[in-house]
C-alpha positions in Angstrom: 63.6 8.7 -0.8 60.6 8.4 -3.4 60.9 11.0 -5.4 57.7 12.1 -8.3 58.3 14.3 -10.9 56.5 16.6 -12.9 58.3 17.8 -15.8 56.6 21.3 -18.1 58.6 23.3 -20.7 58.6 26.4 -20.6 58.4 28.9 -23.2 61.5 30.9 -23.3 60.5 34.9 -25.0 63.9 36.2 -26.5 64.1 39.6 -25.7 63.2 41.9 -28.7 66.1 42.6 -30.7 65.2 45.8 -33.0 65.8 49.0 -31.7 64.2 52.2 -33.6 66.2 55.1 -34.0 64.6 58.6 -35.0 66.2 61.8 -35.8 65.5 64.4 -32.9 63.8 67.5 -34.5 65.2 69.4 -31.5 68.8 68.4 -32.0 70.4 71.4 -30.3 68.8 69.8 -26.8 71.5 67.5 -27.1 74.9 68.2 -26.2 78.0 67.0 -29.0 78.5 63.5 -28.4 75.2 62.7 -27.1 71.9 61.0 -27.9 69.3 60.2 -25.9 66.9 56.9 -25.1 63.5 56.4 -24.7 62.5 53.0 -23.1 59.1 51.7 -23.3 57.8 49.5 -20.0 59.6 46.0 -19.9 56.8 43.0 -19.8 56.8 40.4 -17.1 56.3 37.2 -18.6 52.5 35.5 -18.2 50.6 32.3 -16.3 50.4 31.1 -19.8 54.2 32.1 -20.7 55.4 29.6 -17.8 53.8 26.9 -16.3 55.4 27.6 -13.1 53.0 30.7 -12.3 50.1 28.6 -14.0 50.4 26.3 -10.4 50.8 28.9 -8.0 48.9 31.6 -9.4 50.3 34.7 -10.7 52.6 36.4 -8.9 50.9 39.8 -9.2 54.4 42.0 -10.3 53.8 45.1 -11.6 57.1 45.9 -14.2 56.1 49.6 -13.6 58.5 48.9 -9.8 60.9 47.2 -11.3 64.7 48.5 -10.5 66.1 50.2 -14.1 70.1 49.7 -14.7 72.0 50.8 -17.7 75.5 49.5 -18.2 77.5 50.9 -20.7 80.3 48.9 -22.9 83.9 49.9 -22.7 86.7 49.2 -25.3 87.4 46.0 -23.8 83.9 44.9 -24.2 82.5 44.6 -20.5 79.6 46.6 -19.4 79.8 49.0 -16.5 77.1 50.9 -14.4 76.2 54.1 -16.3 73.1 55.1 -14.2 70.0 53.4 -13.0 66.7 54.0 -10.7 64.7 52.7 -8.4 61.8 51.8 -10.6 60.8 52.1 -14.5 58.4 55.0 -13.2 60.8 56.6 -11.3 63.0 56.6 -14.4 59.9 58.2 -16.2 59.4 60.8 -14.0 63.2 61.8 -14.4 61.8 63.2 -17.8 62.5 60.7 -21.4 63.8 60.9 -23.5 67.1 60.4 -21.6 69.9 61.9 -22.9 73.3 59.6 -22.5 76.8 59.9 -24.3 77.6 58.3 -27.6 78.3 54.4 -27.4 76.9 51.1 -26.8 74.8 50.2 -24.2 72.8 47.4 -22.0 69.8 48.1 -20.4 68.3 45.1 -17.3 64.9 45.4 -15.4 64.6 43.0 -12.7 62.1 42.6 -9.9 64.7 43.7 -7.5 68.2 44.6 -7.4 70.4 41.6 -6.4 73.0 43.5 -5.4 70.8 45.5 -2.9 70.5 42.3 -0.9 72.5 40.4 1.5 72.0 36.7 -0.1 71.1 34.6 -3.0 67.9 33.6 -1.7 64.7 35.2 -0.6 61.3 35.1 -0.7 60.4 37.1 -3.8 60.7 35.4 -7.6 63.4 37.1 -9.4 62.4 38.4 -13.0 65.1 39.6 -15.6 65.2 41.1 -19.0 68.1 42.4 -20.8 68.4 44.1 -23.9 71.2 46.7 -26.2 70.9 49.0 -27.6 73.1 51.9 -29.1 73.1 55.4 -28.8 73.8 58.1 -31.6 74.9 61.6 -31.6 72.3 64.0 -31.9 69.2 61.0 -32.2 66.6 59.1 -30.0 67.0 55.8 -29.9 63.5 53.8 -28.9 64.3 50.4 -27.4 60.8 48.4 -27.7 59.3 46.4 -24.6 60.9 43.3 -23.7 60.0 40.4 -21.4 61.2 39.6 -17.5 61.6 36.1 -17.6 61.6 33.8 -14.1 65.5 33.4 -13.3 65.0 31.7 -10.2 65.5 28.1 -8.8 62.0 27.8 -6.5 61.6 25.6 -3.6 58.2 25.0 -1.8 57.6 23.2 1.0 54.0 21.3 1.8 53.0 19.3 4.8 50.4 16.3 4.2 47.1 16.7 5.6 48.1 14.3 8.1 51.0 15.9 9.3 49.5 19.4 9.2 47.1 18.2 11.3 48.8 16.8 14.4 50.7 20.1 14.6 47.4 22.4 14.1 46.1 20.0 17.1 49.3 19.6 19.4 52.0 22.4 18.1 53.9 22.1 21.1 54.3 18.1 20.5 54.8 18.4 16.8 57.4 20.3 14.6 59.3 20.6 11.8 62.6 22.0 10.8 63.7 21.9 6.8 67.0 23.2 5.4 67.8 23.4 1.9 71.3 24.2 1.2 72.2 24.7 -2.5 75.9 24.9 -2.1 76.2 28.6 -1.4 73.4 29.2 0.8 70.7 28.2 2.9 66.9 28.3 3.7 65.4 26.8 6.3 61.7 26.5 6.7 59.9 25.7 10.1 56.2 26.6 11.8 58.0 30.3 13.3 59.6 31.9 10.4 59.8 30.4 6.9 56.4 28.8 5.6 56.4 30.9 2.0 58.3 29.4 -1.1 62.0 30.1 -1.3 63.3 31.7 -4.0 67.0 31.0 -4.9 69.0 32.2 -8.1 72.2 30.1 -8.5 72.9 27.1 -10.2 73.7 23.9 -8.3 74.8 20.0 -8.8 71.6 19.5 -6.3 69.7 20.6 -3.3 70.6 19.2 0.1 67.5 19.0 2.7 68.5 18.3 6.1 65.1 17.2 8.0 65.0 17.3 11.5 60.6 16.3 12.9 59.3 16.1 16.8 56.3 13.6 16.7 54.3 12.9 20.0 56.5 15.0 22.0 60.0 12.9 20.6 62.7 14.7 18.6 63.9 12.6 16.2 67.9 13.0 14.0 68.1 15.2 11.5 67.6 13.4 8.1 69.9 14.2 5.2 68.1 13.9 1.3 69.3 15.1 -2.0 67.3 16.3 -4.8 68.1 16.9 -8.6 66.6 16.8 -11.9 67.0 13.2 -13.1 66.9 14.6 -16.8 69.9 17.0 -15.8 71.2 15.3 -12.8 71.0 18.9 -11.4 69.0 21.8 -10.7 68.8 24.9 -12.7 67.8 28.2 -12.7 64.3 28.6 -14.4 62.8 25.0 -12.5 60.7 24.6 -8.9 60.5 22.3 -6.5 57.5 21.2 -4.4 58.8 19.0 -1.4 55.8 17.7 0.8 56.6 16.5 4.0 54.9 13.7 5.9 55.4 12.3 9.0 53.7 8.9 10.9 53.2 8.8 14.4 56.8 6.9 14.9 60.0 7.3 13.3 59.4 3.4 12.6 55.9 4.6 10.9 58.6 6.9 8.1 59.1 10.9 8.0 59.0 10.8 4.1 60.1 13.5 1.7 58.0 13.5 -2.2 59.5 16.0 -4.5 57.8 17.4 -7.9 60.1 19.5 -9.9 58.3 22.2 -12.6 60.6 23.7 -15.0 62.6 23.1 -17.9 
């Protein structure tokens, strides 16, 4: 398979590590062993932050609908759910500052809430900031913005003008069927259901695509290809994949697969 790729790097913002703390004039508002938190709106990174959204455009995500989760540390160090909402604004409207009990504490805003969904793969970017914080008795602690960085492994799929078209002229002798497969799970993309980019967020050693074309009426066997970084000899959260798909008039004439890869 000839594979081309593109390589960008992409500019990683670390999330902003000073939190301000101010003395509540108020104090008797909070209960003993309480504080309270007032979160400013998290930042989704930029088109010129990561090259990725610089090809495809932005992606238009508005941080003020991103899903809100705080997690708070236990004595053996792990972070458990403390409370969240459905949206930074929603958490607004629930009235700030928030108060929360004494302790340490992990805030995450994310362009949806993984575990709200059925798979590791969809068609929607996922976004994700983190950031501690503590909480005081009887103070406000301010946690500044931070940024959402892309933590997701993209996979597009383009069909040459050739290809595209013999099936805008004669969809019922020519079709398509592409499934990537990145260990865990599966995406398939086809001229019925799947044409948008696929969004995946786990790590992988590569990404299988099993190609099965119909040319001129003929049905030809599914095609197995595997795709990697060569600088990594894997594929990794934070990189996406353009695969354009071509097809001749005979299976003799080559179903060919080119992949680009943007990311890290």
């Amino acid at each position: 398979m000839k594979k081309t790729y593109i390589l960008f790097l992409t500019v990683i913002l670390s999330l902003l590590a000073a939190c301000q703390k101010e003395e509540n004039s108020r104090s008797d508002n909070f209960g003993e062993g309480s504080g309270a938190l007032r979160l400013e709106q998290p930042a989704v990174q930029s088109e010129t932050e990561i090259p990725v959204i610089v090809t495809k455009g932005t992606f238009g995500m508005d941080a003020n609908t991103f899903p809100i989760r705080i997690d708070q540390q236990g004595a053996d160090g792990t972070y458990t759910k403390h409370t969240s909402f459905v949206s930074y604004s929603a958490m607004i409207d629930s009235g700030m500052p928030l108060v929360l009990p004494v302790g340490n504490y992990r805030v995450t805003a994310s362009s949806y809430d993984q575990t709200a969904t059925d798979g590791q793969v969809s068609e929607t970017p996922y976004f994700e900031g983190k950031q501690n914080f503590v909480i005081e008795e009887k103070t406000v602690t301010s946690v500044p913005a931070f940024i959402c960085t892309y933590q997701s492994l993209g996979v597009e799929l383009r069909l040459s003008d050739q290809f595209k078209a013999k099936l805008d002229a004669e969809p019922l002798n020519y079709s398509y069927s592409v499934t990537v497969y990145d260990n865990e799970v599966s995406w398939t993309f086809d001229p019925d259901k799947h044409t948008k980019p696929a969004y995946f967020l786990n790590d992988c050693e590569n990404l299988v695509l099993k190609v099965t074309v119909k040319l001129d009426g003929m049905t030809f066997p599914e095609r197995t290809y595997y795709v990697c970084n060569p600088n990594t000899d894997k594929v990794s959260i934070g990189e996406y994949y353009i695969v354009t798909l071509d097809a001749g008039e005979t299976e003799t004439e080559g179903l060919q697969l080119t992949t680009k890869c943007i990311g890290e």
